[in-house]
C-alpha positions as CSV (number, residue, x, y, z in Angstrom):
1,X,82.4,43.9,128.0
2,X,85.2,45.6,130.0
3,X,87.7,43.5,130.6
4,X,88.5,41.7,134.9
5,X,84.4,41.9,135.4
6,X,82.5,38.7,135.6
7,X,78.9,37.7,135.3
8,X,76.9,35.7,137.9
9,X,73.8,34.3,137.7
10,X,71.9,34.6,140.3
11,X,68.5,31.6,140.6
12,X,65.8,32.4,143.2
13,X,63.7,28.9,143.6
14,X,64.4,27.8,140.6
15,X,64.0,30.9,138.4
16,X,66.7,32.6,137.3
17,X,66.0,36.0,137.8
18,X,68.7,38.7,137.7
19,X,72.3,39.4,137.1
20,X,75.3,40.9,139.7
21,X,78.7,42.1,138.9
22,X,81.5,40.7,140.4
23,X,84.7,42.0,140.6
24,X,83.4,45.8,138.8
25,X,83.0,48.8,140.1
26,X,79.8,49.0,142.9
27,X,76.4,49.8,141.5
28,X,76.7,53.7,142.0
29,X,79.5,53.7,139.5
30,X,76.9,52.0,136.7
31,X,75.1,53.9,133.8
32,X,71.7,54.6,133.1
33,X,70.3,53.5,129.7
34,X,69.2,56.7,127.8
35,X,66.2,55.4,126.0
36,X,64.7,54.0,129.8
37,X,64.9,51.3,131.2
38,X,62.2,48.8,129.3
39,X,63.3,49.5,126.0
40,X,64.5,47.0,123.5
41,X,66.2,48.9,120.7
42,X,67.2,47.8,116.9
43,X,69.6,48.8,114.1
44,X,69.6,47.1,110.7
45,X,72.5,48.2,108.1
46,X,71.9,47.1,104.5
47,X,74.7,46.2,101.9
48,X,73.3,45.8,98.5
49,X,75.4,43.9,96.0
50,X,74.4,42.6,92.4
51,X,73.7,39.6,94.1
52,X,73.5,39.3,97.5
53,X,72.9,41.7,100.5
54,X,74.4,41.4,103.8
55,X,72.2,42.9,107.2
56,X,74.2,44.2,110.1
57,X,71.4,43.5,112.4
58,X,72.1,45.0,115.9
59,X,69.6,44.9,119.3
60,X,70.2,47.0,122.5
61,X,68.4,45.4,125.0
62,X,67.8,47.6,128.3
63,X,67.9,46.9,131.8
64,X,64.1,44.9,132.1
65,X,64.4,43.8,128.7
66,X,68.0,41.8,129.8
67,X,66.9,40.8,133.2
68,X,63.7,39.1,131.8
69,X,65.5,37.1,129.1
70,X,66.8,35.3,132.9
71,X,68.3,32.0,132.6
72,X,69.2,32.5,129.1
73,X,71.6,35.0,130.0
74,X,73.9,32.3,131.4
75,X,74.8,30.9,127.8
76,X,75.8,34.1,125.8
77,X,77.1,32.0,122.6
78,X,73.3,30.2,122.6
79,X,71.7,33.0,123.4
80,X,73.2,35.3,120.5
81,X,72.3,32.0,118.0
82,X,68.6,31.9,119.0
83,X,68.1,36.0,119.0
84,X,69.9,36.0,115.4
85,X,68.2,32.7,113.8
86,X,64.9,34.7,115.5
87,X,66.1,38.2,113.3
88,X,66.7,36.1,110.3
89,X,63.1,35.2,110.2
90,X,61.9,38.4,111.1
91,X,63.7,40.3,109.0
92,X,62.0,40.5,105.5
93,X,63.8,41.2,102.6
94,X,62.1,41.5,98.9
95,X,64.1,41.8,95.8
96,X,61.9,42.9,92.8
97,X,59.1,41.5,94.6
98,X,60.2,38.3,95.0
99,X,60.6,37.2,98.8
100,X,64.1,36.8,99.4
101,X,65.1,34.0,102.8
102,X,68.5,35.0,104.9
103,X,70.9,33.0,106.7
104,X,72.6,33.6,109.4
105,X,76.7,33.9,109.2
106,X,77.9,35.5,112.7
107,X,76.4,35.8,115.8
108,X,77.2,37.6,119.3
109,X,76.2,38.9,122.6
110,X,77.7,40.8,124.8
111,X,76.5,42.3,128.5
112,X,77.2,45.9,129.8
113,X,76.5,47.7,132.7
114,X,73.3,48.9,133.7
115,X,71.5,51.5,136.0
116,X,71.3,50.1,140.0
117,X,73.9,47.6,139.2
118,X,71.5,45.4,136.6
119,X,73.2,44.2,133.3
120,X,72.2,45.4,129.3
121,X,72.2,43.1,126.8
122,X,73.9,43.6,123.0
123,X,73.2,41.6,120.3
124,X,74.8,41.1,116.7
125,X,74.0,39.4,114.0
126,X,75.1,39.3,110.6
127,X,73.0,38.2,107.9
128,X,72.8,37.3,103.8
129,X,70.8,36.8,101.0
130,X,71.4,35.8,97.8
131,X,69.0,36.5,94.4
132,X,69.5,36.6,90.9
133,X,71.6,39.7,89.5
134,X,69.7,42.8,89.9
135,X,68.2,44.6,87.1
136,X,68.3,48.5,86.2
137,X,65.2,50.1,88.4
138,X,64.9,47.0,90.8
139,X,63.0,48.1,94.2
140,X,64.6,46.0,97.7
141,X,63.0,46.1,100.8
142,X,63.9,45.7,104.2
143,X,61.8,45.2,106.9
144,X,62.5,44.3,110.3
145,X,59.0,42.9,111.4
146,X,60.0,42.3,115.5
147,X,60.2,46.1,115.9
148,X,56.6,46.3,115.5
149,X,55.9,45.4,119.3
150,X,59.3,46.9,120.6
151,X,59.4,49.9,122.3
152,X,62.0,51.6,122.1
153,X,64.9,53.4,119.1
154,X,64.2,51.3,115.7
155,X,67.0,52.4,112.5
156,X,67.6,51.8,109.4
157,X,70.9,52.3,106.9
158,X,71.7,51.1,103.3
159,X,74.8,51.6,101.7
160,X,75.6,49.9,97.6
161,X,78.9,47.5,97.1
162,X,78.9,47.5,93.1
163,X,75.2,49.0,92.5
164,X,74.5,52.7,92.9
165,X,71.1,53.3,95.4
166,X,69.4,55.3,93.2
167,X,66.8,56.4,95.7
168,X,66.5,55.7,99.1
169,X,64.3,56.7,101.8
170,X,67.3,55.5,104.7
171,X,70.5,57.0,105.3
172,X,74.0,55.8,104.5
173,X,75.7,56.2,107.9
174,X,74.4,55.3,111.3
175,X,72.9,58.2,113.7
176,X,73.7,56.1,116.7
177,X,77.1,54.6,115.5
178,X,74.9,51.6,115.5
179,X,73.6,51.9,118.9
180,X,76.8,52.4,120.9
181,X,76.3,56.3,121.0
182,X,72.9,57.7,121.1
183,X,72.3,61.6,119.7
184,X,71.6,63.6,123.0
185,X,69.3,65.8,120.8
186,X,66.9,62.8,119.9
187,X,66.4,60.7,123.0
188,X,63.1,62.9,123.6
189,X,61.8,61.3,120.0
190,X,63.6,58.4,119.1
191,X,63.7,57.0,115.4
192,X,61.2,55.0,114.5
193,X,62.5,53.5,110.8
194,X,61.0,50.3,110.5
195,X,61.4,49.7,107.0
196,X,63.7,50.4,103.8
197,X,62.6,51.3,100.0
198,X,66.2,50.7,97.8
199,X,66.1,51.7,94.0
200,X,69.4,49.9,92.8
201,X,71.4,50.8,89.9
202,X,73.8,47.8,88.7
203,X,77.1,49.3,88.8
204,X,78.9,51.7,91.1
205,X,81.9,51.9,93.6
206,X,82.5,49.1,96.1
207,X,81.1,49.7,99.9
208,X,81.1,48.0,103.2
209,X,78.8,48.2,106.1
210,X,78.7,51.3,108.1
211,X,80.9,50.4,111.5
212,X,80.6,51.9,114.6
213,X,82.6,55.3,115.9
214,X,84.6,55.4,118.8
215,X,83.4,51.7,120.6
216,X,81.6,54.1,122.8
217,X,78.9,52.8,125.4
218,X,75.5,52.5,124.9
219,X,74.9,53.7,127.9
220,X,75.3,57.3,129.5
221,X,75.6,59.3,132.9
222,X,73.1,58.5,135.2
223,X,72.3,62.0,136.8
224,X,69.6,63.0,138.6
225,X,66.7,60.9,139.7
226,X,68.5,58.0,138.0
227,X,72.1,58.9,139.6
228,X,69.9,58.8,143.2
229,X,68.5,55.3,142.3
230,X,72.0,54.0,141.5
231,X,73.4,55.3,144.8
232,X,69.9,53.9,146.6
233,X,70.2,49.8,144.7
234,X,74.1,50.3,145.9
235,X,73.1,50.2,149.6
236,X,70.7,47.3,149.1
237,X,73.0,44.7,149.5
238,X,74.7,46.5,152.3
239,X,74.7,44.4,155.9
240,X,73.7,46.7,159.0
241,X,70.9,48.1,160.6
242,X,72.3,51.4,160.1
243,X,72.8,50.9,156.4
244,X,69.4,49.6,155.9
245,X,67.3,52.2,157.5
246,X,69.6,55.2,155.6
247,X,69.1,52.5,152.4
248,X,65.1,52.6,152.7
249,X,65.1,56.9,154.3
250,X,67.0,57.0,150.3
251,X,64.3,55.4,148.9
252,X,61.6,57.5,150.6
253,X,63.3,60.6,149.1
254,X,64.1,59.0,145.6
255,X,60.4,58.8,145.3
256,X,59.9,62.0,146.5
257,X,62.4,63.1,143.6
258,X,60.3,61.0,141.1
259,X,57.1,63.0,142.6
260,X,58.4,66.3,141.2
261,X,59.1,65.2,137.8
262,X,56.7,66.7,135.3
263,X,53.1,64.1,134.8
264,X,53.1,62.9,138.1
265,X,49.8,63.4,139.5
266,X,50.6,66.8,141.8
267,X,48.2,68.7,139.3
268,X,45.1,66.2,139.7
269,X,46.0,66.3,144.0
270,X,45.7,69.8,143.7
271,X,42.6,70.1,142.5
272,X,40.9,67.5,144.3
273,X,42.0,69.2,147.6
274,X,40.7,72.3,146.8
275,X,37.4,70.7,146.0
276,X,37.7,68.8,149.8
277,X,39.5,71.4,151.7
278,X,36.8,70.7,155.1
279,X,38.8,67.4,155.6
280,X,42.1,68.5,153.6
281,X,44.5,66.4,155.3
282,X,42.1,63.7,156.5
283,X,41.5,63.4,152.6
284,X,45.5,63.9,151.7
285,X,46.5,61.3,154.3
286,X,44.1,58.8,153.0
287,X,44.5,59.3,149.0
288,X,48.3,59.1,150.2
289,X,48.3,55.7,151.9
290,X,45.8,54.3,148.7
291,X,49.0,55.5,146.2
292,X,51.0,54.1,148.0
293,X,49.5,50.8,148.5
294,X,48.5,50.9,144.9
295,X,52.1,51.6,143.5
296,X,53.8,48.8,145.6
297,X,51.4,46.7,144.7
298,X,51.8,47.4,140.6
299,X,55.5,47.4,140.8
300,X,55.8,44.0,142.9
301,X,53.7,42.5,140.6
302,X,55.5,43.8,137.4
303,X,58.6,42.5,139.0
304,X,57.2,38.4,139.4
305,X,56.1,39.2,135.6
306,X,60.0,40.1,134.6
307,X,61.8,37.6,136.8
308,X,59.5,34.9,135.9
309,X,60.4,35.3,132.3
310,X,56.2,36.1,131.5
311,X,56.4,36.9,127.7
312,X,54.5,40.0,128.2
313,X,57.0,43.0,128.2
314,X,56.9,46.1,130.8
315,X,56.8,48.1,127.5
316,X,53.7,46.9,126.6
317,X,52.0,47.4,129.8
318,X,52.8,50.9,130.7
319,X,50.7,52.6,128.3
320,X,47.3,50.8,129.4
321,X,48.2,51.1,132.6
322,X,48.6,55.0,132.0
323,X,44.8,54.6,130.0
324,X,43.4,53.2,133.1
325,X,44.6,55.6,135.5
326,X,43.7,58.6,133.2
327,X,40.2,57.0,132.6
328,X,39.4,56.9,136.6
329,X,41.1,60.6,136.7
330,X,38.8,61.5,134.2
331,X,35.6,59.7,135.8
332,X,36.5,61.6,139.2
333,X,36.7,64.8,137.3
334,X,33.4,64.1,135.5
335,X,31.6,63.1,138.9
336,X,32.9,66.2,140.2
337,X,32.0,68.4,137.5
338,X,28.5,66.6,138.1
339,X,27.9,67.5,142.0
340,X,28.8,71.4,140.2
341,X,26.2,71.1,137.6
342,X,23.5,70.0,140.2
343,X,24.3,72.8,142.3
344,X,26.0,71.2,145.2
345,X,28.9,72.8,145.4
346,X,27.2,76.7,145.7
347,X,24.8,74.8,148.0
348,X,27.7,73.4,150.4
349,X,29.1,77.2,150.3
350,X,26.2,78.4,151.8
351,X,24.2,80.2,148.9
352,X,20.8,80.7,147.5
353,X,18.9,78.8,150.4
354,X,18.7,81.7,153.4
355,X,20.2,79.5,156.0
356,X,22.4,81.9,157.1
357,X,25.7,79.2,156.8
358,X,28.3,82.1,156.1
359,X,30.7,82.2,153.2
360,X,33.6,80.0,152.7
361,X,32.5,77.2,155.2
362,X,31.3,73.5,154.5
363,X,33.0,72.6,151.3
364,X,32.2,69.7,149.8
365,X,34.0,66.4,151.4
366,X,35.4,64.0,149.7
367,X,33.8,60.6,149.6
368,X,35.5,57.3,150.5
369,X,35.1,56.4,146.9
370,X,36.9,59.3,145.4
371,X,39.9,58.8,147.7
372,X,40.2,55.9,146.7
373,X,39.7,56.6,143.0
374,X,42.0,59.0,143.2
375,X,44.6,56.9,145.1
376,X,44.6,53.8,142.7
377,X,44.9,56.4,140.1
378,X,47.9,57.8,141.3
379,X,49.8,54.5,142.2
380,X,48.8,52.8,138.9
381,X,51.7,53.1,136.8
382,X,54.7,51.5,138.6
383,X,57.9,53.7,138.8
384,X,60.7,52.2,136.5
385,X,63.3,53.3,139.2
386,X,61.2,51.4,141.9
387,X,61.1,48.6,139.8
388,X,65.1,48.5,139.1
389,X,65.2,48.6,143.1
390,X,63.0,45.3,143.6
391,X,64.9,43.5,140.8
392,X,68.5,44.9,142.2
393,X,67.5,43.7,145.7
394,X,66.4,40.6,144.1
395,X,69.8,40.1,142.3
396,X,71.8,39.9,145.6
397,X,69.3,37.6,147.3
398,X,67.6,40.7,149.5
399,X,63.9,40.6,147.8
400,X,62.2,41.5,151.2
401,X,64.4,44.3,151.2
402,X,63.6,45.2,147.5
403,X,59.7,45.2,148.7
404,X,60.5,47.1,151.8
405,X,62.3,49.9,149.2
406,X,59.4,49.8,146.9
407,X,57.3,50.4,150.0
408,X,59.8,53.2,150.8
409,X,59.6,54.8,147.7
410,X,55.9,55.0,147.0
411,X,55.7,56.4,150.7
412,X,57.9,59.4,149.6
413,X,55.8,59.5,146.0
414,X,52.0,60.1,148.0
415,X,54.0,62.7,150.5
416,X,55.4,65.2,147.8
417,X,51.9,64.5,146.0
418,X,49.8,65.3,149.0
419,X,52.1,68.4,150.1
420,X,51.0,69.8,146.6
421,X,47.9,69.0,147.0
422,X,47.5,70.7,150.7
423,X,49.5,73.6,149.4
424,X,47.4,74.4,146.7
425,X,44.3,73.9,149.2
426,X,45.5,76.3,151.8
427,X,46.0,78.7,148.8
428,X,42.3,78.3,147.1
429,X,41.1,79.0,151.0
430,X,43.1,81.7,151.3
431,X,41.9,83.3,147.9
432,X,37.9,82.3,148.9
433,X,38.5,84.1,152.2
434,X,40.0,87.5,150.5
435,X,37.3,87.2,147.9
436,X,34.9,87.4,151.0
437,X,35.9,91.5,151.5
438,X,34.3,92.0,148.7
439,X,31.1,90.4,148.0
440,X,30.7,91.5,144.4
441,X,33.9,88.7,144.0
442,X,33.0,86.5,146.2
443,X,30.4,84.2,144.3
444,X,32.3,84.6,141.0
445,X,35.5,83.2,142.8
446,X,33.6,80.9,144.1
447,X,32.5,79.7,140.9
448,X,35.9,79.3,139.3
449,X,37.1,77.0,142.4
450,X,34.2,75.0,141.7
451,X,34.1,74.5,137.9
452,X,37.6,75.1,137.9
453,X,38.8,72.2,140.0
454,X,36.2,69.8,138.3
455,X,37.5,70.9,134.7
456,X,41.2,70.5,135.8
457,X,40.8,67.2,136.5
458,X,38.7,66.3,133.5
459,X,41.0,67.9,131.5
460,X,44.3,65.9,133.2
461,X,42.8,63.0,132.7
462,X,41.4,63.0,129.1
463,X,44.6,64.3,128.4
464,X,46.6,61.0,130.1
465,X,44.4,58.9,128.0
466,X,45.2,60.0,125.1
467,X,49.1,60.8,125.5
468,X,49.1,56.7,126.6
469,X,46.5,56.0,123.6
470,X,48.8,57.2,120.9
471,X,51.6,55.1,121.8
472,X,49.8,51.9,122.0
């Protein structure tokens, strides 16, 4: 940790639930972790000698991660003791078949900076084993058994000191300088090596444990949404009027910014709207208000889950989250894609009955139900930015303010989604209306709207259930 900066602890009624800097630079000057922000990340380097091997067992905690360990963070020296005694039971090692236990020899923990002013957590451990001498052909194994419920960058490395690795399915050297220095070109798909198969050789040059390059940061440049949520948690424990209303018209726009990002719910808006355009904004304005009632709520009560120390991680949770909000996507789709089949839709147009109702008037309206479907859907998943807001406000004794950001920010998430959704509406009405010049295209454009709404949001929703069911 960089030296002049000190760590408080922070206790809220009892529960210690967040960490400030005092004396550093002011939130907007902190880093944003490049794997998110609820990952715990793991490294495990593996010296193999005739008889013995020593782990270099690393773990990058992340913001959440650090800030739900709470109280413990207040005792570093105890807190890198019980993490390593922890890796040197769950780190397996297997010599020849034969199970092989580890102790622990060094332990430490050190904190870093964070994104919206919230601490990450390092840990290091090294570890030994002892065996008899190996024999020509003997297979090790290494396997770090804690990863298995950790999301987040899991690595392996194994290097021989007086054997020769005859065939190994890790690499010698350290892609991530042993996560201080994360490859830019990989943070989209992370390593995921979990295990090591060794083939030792007795004999061979001497070696030591891979080290890491440069003492860089495992941290990066916050820059865009996550640059705006630094500069957002910086003005939360601002005092003023002034500051506080510019503080929560931030947060409104930082969840704006999150709106546009890519997966975000404008597609499934758009469709719907052009399914309801009769009552367009009555519908928009109301599926907006459910998202963002639905969103504060998930985040604030992700937040008691993290500063309460709950043993379940956010990591876990987001991807069922994510399945339930693409199964009620996908049950409005189907439902919609039902009221087509039946013929309500060419009905609602107008068509096939003589009752002189005109072309492109009457659309189908959207029922109480669906808005709300719809809405819950959208607000679901809870925001990791919002999140880092609540606990950051909740770190400098401000959590009212932290909910009233929150509140803020899923406000400016249901109005970017609901201007989609109203643009693309205005567009489908302006296509149905030009389709009405010629009456040759008018049904068959009618038809596509129909169908084609319904299938999009089937389609966005099967296909959220099963990018959140993969990584489960």
């Amino acid at each position: 940790m960089t030296s002049g900066r000190r760590w408080l602890l922070r206790v809220t009624g009892g529960a210690a639930v967040a960490l400030i800097l005092i004396g550093g630079p002011a939130a907007g000057a902190a880093s944003a972790h490049p794997l998110g922000n609820a990952t715990v990340n793991r490294y495990t380097g593996a010296l193999v000698a005739p008889d013995s091997i020593l782990l270099d067992h690393v773990v990058d905690f992340a913001e959440i991660p650090t800030a739900q360990l709470g109280s413990q963070i207040n005792d570093l020296v105890s807190l890198a003791e019980r993490q390593c005694g922890a890796a040197a039971r769950n780190v397996v090692v297997s010599v020849a078949g034969n199970p092989t236990a580890l102790r622990l020899l060094e332990s430490s923990a050190s904190l870093g900076d964070g994104q919206a002013g919230l601490p990450v957590l390092r840990i290091e451990c090294l570890l030994r084993g002892d065996f008899t001498p190996l024999t020509a052909g003997a297979v090790v194994t290494v396997t770090d058994q804690a990863a298995a419920d950790q999301l987040g960058w899991h690595e392996m490395t194994a290097r021989g000191n007086g054997v020769t690795l005859v065939d190994s399915d890790v690499p010698l050297d350290s892609a991530s300088s042993r996560l201080s220095s994360y490859p830019q070109d990989l943070l989209s798909s992370p390593l995921d090596q979990r295990s090591a198969r060794l083939v030792v050789q007795p004999g061979g040059p001497a070696g030591a444990l891979a080290t890491s390059a440069g003492g860089q940061s495992a941290t990066s440049s916050a820059t865009g949404v996550s640059g705006l949520t630094e500069r957002v948690a910086g003005m939360l424990d601002s005092p003023g009027t002034g500051v506080a209303v510019l503080a929560l018209a931030a947060a409104v726009g930082l969840g704006a910014a999150h709106a546009l990002a890519p997966g975000h719910g404008k597609t499934v808006m758009a469709f719907y709207l052009v399914d309801a355009r009769e009552r367009s904004w009555r519908t928009a304005a109301g599926i907006g208000l459910t998202v963002t009632a639905a969103h504060t709520a998930s985040v604030l009560a992700l937040g008691a889950l993290v500063t309460a120390g709950a043993a379940v991680t956010p990591a876990s949770i987001y991807p069922w989250l994510a399945v339930a909000s693409g199964a009620l996507i996908l049950l409005l789709g189907l439902a919609l894609l039902r009221n087509v089949l039946r013929g309500r839709a060419v009905a609602d147009h107008g068509h096939g009955h003589g009752h002189g109702h005109g072309h492109g008037h009457g659309p189908a309206t959207a029922s109480r139900a669906s808005v709300l479907t719809l809405g819950i859907a959208g607000g679901l998943v809870p925001s990791p930015s919002a999140l880092l807001l609540l606990l950051a406000a909740v770190a400098v004794g401000r959590p009212w303010f932290g909910a009233a950001a929150v509140l803020a920010f899923g406000a400016g998430m249901a109005i970017t989604l609901s201007v989609a959704g109203l643009l693309a509406s205005g567009l489908a009405s302006r296509l149905e209306m030009l389709s009405l010049r010629n009456s040759r295209w008018a049904r068959a454009v009618r038809m596509t709207l129909a169908y084609g709404t319904a299938g999009g949001v089937c389609l966005v929703g099967a296909g959220l259930v099963v990018r959140a069911a993969v990584t489960i």
